[in-house]
N, C-alpha and C positions, 0 to 999 in steps of 0.2 A: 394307311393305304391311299396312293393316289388313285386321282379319279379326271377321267378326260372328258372336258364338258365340250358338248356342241353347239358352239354358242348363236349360229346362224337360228337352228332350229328353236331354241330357247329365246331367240330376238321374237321369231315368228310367230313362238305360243303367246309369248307375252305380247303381245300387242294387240289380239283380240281386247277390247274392252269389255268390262266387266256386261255382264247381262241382269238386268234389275228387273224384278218381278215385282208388282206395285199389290198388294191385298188380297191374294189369289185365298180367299176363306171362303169357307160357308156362308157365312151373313158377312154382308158388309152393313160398314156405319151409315154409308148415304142411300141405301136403299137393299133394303132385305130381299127385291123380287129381282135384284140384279143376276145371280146366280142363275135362278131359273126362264132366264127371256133365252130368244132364240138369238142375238146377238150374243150374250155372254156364252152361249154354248159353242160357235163359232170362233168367239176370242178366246176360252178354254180351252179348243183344237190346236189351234195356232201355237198361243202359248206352251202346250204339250210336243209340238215341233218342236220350236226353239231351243227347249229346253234337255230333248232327249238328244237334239245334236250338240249343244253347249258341251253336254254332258259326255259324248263321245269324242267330242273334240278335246275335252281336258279345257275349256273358256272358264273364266272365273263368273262364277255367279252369285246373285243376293236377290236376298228376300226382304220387302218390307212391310211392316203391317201397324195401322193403326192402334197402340196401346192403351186400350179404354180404362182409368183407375176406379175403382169400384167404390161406394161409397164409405163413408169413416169407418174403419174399422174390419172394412170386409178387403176380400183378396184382389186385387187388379187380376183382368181377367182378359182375353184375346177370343177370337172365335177359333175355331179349328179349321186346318187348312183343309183347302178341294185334294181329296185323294188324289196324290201321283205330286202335289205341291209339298209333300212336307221338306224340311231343308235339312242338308246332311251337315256330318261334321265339319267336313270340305267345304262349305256354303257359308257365304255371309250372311245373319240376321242382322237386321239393324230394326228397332221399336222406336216409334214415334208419338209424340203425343201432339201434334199437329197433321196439317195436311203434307204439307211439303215433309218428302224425303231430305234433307235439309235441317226441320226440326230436331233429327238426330245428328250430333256434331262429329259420331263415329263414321256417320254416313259421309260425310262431308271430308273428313281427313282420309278416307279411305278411298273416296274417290282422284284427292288430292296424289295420293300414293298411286294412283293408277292410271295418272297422265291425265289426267282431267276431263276423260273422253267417259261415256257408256252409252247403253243402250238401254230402253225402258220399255214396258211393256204392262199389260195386267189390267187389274181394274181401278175404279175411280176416278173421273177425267180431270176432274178437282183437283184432285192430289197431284195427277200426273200437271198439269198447267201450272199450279204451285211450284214444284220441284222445278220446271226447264226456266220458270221464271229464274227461281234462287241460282239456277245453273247458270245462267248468263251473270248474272251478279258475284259469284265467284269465277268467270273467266273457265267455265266448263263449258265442252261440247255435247250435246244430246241427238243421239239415230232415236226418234219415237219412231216404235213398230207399229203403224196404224194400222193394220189387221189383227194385232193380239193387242189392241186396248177396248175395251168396251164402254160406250158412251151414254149415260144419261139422257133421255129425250130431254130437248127445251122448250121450253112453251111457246106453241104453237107452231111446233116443226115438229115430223115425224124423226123413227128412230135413225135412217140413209141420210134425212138432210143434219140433224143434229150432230151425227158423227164425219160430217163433212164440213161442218160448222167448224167443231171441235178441230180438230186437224188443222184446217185452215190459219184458223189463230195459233195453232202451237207449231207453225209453221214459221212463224218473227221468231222461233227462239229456239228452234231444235230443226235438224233434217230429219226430215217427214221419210222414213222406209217403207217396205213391203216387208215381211219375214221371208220371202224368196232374196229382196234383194240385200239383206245383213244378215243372211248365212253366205250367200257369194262374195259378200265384200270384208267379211271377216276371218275369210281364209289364210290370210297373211301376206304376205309380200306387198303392203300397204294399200289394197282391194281399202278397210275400214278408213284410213288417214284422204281417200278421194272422198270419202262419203261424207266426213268432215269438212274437207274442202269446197262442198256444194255447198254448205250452210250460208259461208262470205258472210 
């Protein structure tokens, strides 16, 4: 049976870059009160945008999560994801046992296969500042959504100026979004490939 593809609109679906969701669990490794601050409940929101438009859009998406291996003998064990995070069959998992998404080398060809571009988002600012590092060093482009990442206070800054802190610096190595503006530029007709081109 033949079949007529349309390859304009299939340019278009694909070129959305993949959408990466960084520890979206219960407990996280670097601070178990993260889940419950009023920052992470904000970046939860957002993230839950993102994600239900990814989703309606048909965008490719992945999930990443620190893989904690349990001691001799016992089970390797993950926490459970935040209700509405769990990843489908259609969803990339990739496990890490480092900070950077990068630690996984499925993460890393997978992003190769997918034009070397994504978009990050979640929790752990670590991880996520790890990852756009590794990402510049493999010749990848990074849209961080600073509204759906949640930031760590640093010492001796509140939670506003730490996550401005945070940004700032992941701003040498990824373009800095809104979640308003990489659902509008991930629309297609190369909207994501400008967003890119701000990086320079």
């Amino acid at each position: 049976m033949n079949v007529v593809l349309d390859f304009r609109r299939y340019r278009e679906r694909q070129f959305a870059p993949p959408l990466i969701f960084v520890d979206l669990q219960e407990e996280q490794p670097a601070s178990a009160e993260m889940p419950r601050s009023e920052q992470a409940t904000a970046t939860i929101s957002q993230c839950r945008r993102l994600l239900s438009h990814a989703r309606a859009e048909g965008w490719p998406v992945a999930f990443t999560r620190l893989f904690r291996k349990g001691r001799a003998g016992a089970n390797s064990r993950s926490p459970r994801w935040i209700s509405g995070f769990e990843p489908r069959r259609t969803d990339m998992l990739f496990d890490r046992e480092a900070l950077s998404c990068y630690a996984s080398t499925e993460f890393a060809d997978a992003m190769d296969a997918a034009g070397g571009a994504f978009a990050l988002a979640g929790f752990s600012d670590d991880a996520c500042l790890s990852t756009l590092i590794d990402a510049a060093r493999h010749g990848h482009h990074v849209g961080l959504v600073s509204d759906a990442l949640a930031s760590q206070p640093l010492p001796g800054f509140d939670p506003v100026e730490s996550h401005r802190a945070i940004t700032a610096l992941a701003s040498r190595y990824a373009t800095v979004v809104t979640s308003e503006r990489w659902i509008e530029a991930s629309g297609g007709d190369g909207g994501a490939r400008d967003v890119f081109r701000a990086q320079g």
